[in-house]
C-alpha positions as CSV (number, residue, x, y, z in Angstrom):
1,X,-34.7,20.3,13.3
2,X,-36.8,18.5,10.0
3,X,-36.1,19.7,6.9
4,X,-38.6,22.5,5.1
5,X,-40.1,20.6,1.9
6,X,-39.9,23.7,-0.9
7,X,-41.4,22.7,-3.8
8,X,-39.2,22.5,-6.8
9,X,-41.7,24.9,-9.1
10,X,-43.1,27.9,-7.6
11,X,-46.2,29.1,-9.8
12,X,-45.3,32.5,-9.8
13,X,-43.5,35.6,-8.7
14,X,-45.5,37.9,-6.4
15,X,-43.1,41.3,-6.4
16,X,-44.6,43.5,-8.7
17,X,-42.2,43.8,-11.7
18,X,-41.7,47.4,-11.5
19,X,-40.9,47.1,-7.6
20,X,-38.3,44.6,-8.8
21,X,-36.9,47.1,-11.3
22,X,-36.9,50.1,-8.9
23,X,-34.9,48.3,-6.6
24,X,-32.4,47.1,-8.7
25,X,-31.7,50.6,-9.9
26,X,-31.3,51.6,-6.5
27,X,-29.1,48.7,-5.8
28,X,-27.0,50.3,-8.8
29,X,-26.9,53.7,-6.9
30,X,-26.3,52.7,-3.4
31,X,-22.4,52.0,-4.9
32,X,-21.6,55.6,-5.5
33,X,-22.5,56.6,-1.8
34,X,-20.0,57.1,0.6
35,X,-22.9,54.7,3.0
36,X,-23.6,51.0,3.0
37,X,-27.6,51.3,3.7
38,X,-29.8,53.7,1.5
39,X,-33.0,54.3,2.5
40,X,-35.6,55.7,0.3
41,X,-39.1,56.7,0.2
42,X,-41.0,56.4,-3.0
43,X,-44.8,56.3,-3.9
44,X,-45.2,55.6,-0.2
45,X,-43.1,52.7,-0.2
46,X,-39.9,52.7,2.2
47,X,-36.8,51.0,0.3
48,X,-34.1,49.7,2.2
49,X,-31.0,48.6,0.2
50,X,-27.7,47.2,1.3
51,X,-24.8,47.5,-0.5
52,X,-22.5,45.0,-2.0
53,X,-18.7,44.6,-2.4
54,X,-17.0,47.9,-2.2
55,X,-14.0,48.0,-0.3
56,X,-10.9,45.5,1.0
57,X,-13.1,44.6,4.0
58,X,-15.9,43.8,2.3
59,X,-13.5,41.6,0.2
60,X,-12.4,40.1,3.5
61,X,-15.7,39.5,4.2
62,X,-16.6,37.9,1.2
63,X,-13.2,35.5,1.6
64,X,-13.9,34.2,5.2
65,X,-16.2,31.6,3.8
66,X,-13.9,28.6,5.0
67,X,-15.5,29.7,8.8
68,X,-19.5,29.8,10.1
69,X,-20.8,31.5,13.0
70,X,-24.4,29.6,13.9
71,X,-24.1,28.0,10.6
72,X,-23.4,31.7,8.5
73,X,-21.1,33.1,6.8
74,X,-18.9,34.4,9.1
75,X,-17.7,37.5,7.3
76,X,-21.4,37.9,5.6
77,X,-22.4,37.6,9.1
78,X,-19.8,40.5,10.0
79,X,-21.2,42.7,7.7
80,X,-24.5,41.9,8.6
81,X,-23.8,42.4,12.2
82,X,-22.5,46.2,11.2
83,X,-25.5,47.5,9.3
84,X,-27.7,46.0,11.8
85,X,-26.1,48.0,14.6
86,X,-24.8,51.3,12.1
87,X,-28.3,51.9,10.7
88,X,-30.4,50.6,13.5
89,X,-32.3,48.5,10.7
90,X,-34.5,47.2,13.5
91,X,-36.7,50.1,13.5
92,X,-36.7,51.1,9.7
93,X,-38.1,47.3,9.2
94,X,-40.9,48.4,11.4
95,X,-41.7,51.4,10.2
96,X,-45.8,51.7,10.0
97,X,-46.0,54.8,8.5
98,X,-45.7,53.6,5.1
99,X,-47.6,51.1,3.0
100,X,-44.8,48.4,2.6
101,X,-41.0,48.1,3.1
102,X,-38.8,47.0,0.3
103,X,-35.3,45.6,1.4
104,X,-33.0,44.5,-0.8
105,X,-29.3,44.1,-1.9
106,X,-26.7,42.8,-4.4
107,X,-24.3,40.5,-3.9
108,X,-22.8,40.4,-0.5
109,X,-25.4,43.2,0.0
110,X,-28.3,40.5,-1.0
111,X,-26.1,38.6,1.6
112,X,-26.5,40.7,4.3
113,X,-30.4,40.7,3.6
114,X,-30.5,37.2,4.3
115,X,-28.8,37.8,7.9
116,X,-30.6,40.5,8.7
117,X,-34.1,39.2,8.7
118,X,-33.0,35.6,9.9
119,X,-31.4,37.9,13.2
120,X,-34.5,40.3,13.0
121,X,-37.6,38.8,12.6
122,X,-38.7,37.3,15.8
123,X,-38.5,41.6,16.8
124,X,-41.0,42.5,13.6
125,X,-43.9,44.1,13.9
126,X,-46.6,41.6,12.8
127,X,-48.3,44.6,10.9
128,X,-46.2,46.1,8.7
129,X,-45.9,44.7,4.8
130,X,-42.5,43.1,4.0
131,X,-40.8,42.7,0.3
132,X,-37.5,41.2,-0.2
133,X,-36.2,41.3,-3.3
134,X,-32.3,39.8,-3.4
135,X,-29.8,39.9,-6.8
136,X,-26.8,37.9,-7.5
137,X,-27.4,36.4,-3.9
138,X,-24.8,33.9,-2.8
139,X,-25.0,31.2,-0.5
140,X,-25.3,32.4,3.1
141,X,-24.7,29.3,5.3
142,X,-25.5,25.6,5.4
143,X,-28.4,23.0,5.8
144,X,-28.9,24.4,9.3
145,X,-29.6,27.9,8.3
146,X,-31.7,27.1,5.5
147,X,-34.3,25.4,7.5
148,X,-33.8,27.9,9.8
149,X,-34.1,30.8,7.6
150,X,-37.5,29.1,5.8
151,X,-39.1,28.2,8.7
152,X,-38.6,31.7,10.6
153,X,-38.7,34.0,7.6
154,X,-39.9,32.2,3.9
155,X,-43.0,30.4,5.4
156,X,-43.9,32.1,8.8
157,X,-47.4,32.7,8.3
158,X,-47.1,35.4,10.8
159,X,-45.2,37.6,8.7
160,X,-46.1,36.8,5.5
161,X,-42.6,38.3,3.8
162,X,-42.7,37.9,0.0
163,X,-39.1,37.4,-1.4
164,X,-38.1,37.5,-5.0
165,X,-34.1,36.1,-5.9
166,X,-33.1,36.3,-8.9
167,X,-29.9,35.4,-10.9
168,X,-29.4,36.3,-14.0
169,X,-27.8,33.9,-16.9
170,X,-25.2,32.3,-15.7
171,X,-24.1,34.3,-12.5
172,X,-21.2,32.8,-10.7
173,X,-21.8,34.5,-7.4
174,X,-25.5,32.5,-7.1
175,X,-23.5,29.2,-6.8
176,X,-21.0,30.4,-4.2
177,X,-19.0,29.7,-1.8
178,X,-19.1,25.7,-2.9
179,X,-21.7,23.2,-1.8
180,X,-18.3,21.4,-1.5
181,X,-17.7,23.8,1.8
182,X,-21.1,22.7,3.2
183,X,-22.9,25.9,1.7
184,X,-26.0,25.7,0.2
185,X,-29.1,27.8,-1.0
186,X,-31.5,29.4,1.5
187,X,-34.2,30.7,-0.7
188,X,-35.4,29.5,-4.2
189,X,-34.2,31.2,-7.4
190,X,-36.2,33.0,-10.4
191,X,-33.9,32.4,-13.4
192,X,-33.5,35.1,-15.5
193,X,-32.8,35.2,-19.4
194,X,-30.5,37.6,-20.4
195,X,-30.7,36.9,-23.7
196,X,-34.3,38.9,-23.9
197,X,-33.4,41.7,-25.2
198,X,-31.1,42.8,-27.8
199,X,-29.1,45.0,-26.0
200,X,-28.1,42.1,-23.3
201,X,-27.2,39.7,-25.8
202,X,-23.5,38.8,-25.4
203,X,-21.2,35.8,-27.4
204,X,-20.9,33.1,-25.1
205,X,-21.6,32.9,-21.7
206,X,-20.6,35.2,-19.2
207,X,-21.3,34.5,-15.0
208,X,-19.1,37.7,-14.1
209,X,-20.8,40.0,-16.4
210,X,-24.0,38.8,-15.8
211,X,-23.8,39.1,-12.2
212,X,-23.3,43.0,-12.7
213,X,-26.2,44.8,-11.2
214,X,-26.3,47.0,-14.7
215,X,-27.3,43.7,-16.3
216,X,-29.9,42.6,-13.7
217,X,-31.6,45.9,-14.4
218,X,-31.0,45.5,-18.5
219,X,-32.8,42.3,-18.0
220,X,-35.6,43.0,-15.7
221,X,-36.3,46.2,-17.9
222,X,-36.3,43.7,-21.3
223,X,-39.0,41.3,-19.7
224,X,-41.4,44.7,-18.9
225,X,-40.9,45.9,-22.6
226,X,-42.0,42.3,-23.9
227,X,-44.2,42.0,-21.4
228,X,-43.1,38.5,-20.9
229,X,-44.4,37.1,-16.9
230,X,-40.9,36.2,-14.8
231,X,-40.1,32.2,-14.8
232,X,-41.4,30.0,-11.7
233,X,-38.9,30.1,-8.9
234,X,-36.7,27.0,-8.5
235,X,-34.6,25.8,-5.0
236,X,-32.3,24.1,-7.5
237,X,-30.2,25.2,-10.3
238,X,-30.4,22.7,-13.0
239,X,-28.6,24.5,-15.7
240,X,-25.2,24.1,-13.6
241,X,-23.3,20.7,-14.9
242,X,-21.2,18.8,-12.3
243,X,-17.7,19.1,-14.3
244,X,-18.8,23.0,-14.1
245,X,-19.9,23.1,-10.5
246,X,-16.2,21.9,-9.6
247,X,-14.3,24.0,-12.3
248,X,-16.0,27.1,-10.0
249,X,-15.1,25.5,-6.8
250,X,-11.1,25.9,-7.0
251,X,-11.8,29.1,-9.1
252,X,-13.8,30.7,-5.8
253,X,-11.3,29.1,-3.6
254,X,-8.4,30.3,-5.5
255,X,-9.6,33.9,-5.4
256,X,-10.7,33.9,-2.3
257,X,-7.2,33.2,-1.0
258,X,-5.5,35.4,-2.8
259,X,-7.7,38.1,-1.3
260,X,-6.8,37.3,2.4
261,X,-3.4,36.6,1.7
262,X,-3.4,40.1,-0.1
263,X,-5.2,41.8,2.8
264,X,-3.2,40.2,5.2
């Protein structure tokens, strides 16, 4: 399969900003409930979020990196593959009694996103009006699935599915697993600036805390207030360094197998 050209500048982001913050919050809530999809009706638009990290096997999950099943994930795929079947997503992606359908997630939640509409879409109704909006997303599978993924989902005219990712400062998790591992990004990135507002300034730099799903909504809520527009969206990150990029490959691989080998 050719490669899909993505230009490296998008012109602009075309989720409405306070779609973007409604879903984070949601995103936020979907972490105290004792379910992994939340689905939720609001001003006639149907929001389906996916939760991230919760429990030892989503851990597990998030750990089986070193393995791919059709070039994903495997245990992103696993996950997937659950809240496919669980919430028969199928059919709340083609709802038509609504105006549009929101899906999103965090994390391995934004993960699962990623899988489900790469495994669903050749089922979706034409008709229906599609959003996806993904935070803290990591790197679902390699080269492969990425062409794959933008040919059948991103830029199927068909379907016309409007995406917005987003990480926010210097999230770790948007650079994982390691390109190193043969991972790399499906969907191009809207950067966000932390730094906005005065009440998500921080000293230094921080890629765990900014990958907190508090902080995406902190930030998203700062760029409303200023009323600044949301930066172009990017298929590359060009504020990682290379000494960086490898500093976070042994720290992902060294966490990640001291999870399995806890688990196990």
């Amino acid at each position: 399969m050719s490669s899909i050209h993505i230009e490296e500048d998008i012109p602009q982001n075309e989720i409405d900003m306070q779609i973007l913050i409604n879903s984070s919050y949601l995103c936020g809530q979907v972490y105290d409930m004792p379910i992994d999809v939340y689905v939720k009706l609001e001003d006639d638009i149907k929001y389906i979020t996916i939760e991230g990290s919760d429990t030892l096997i989503n851990w597990y999950d998030n750990a089986s990196f070193l393995f791919r099943k059709n070039d994903i994930h495997r245990g992103f795929y696993r996950y997937a593959r659950y809240c496919m079947e669980e919430y028969n997503l199928l059919n709340e992606l083609n709802d038509v009694n609504v105006s549009k359908i929101v899906i999103t997630g965090h994390s391995l939640g934004a993960a699962c996103v990623v899988i489900v509409l790469a495994e669903l879409c050749k089922d979706f109704n034409k008709d229906v009006v599609r959003e996806v909006v993904l935070f803290g997303c990591p790197h679902v599978g390699g080269r492969r699935f990425m062409n794959r993924f933008q040919e059948k989902v991103l830029n199927n005219p068909d379907l016309n599915i409007k995406c917005s990712s987003l990480k926010n400062g210097e999230d770790i998790v948007c650079n994982n697993p390691p390109n190193i591992f043969g991972y790399t990004k499906s969907e191009p990135l809207i950067y966000l600036n932390p730094m906005t507002n005065e009440n998500t300034k921080q000293k230094g730099k921080n890629g765990i805390l900014d990958h907190m799903i508090d902080q995406y909504s902190k930030t998203l809520i700062a760029y409303q207030k200023n009323e600044k527009k949301l930066p172009p969206k990017k298929i590359n990150d060009q504020n990682s360094k290379k000494t960086k990029k490898i500093v976070q490959t042994f720290l992902y691989a060294a966490v990640a197998y001291k999870a399995v080998k806890k688990i196990m």
